[in-house]
Residue frames as qw, qx, qy, qz and C-alpha x, y, z in Angstrom:
[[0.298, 0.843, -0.441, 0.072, 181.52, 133.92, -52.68],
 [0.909, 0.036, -0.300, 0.286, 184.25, 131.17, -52.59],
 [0.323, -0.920, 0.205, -0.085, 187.07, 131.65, -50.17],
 [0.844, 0.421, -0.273, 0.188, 190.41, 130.56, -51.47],
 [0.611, -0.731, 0.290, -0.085, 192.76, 129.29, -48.62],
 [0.494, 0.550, -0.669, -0.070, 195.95, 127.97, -48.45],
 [0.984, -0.167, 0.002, -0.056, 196.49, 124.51, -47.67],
 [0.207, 0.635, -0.740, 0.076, 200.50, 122.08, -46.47],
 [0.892, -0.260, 0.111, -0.352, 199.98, 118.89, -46.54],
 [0.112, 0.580, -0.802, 0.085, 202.17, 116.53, -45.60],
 [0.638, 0.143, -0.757, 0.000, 203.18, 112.36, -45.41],
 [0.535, -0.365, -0.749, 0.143, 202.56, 112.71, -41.53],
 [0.209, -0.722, -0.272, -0.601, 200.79, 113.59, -39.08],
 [0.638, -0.553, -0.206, 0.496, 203.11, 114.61, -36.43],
 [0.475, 0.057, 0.307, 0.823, 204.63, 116.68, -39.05],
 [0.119, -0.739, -0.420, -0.513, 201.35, 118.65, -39.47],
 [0.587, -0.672, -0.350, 0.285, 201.12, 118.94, -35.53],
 [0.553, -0.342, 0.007, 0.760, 204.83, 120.12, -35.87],
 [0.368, 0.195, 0.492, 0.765, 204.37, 122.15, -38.35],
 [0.299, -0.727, -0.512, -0.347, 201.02, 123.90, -37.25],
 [0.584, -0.670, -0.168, 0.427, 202.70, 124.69, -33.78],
 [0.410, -0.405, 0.132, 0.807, 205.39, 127.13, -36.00],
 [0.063, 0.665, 0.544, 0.508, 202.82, 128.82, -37.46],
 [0.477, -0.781, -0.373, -0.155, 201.35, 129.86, -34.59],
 [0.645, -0.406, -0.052, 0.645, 204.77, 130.81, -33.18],
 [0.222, -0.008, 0.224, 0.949, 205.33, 133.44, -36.14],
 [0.155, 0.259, 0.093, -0.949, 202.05, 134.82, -35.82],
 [0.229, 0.163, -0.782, -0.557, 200.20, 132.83, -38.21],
 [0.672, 0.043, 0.353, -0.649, 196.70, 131.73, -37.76],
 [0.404, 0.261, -0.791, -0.378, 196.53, 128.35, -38.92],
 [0.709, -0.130, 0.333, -0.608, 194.06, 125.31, -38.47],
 [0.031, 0.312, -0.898, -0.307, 194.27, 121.57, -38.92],
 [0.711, 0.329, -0.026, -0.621, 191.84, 120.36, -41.22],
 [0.732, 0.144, 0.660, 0.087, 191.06, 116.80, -42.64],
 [0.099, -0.060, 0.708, 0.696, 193.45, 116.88, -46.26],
 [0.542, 0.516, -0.197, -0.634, 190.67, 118.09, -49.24],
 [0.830, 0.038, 0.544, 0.114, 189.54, 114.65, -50.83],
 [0.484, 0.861, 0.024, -0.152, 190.38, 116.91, -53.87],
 [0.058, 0.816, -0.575, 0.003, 194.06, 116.69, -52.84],
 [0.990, -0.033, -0.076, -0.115, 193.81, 112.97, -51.87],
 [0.425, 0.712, -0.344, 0.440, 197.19, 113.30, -50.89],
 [0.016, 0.351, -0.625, 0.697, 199.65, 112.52, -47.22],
 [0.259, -0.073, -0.852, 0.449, 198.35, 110.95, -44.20],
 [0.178, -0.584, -0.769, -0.187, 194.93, 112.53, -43.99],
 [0.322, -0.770, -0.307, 0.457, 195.44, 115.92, -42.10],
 [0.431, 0.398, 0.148, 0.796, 196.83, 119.48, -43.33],
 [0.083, -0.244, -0.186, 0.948, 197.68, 122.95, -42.36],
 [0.183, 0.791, 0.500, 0.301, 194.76, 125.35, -43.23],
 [0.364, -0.268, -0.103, 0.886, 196.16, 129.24, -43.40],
 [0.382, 0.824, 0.251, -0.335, 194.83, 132.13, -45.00],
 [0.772, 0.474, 0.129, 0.403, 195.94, 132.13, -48.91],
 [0.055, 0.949, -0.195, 0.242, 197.84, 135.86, -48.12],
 [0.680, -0.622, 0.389, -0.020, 199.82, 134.25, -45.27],
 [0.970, 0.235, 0.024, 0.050, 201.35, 131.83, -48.07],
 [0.536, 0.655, -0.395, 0.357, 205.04, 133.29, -48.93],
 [0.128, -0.696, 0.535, -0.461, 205.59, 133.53, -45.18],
 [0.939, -0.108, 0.171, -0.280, 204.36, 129.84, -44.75],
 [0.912, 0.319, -0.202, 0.161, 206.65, 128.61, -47.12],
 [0.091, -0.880, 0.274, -0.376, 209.16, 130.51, -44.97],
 [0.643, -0.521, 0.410, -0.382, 208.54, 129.36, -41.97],
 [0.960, 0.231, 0.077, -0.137, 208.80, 125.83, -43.65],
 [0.682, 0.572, -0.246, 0.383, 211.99, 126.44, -45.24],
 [0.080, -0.681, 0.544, -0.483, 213.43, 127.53, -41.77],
 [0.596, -0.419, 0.574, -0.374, 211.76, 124.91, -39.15],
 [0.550, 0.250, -0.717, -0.347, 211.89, 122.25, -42.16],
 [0.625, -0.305, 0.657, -0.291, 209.91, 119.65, -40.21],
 [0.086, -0.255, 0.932, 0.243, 210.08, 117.57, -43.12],
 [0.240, 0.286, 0.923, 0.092, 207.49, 115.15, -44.99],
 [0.483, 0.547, 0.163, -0.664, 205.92, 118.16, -46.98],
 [0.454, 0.361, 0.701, 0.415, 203.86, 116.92, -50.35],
 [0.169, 0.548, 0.388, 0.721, 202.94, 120.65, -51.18],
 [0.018, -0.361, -0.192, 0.912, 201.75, 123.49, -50.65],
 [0.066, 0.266, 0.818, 0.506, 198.54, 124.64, -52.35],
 [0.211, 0.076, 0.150, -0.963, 195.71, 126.79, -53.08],
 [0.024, 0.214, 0.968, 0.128, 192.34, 125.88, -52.66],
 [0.305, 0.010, 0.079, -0.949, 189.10, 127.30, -53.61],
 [0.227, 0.246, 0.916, -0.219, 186.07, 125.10, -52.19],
 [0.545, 0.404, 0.022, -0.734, 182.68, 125.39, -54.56],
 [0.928, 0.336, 0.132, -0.091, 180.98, 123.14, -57.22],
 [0.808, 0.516, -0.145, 0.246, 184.00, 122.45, -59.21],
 [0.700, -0.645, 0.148, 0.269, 186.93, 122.49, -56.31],
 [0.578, 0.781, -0.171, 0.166, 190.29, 124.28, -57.97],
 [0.708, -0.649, 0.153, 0.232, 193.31, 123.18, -56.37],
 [0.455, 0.784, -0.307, 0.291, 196.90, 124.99, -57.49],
 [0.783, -0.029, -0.286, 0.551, 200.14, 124.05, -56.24],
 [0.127, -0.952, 0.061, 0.271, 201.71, 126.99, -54.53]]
């Protein structure tokens, strides 16, 4: 069974750092992960969250705005990788 996670990647990777750290402040289990070549996308790092966690991600985002996001996105890893904007 695929497990479909959410993914914020962003243009740098201080911004991930920063951005990972206020996750984890609101509660948020989050992991930085080497960017999906699927997304091919930003500076080579990205949030990993759990896909549920997503509205309050963008939240958090929209409050601590650390800047240099290229998206938000869902990702379900398996033969044929499906990646959706959020």
């Amino acid at each position: 069974m695929d497990e479909t996670f959410g993914i914020a990647a962003f243009r740098s990777r201080q911004q991930v750092f920063r951005f990972d750290s206020a996750l984890r402040r609101s509660g948020i289990n989050g992991r930085i992960i080497s960017t999906p070549r699927e997304i091919q996308v930003g500076c080579g790092l990205s949030v990993q969250f759990d896909v549920r966690d997503l509205p309050r991600a963008m939240d958090i985002y929209r409050r601590h705005n650390p800047g240099n996001l290229i998206g938000f996105y869902r990702f379900t890893p398996s033969a044929i990788p499906r990646i959706t904007p959020a």
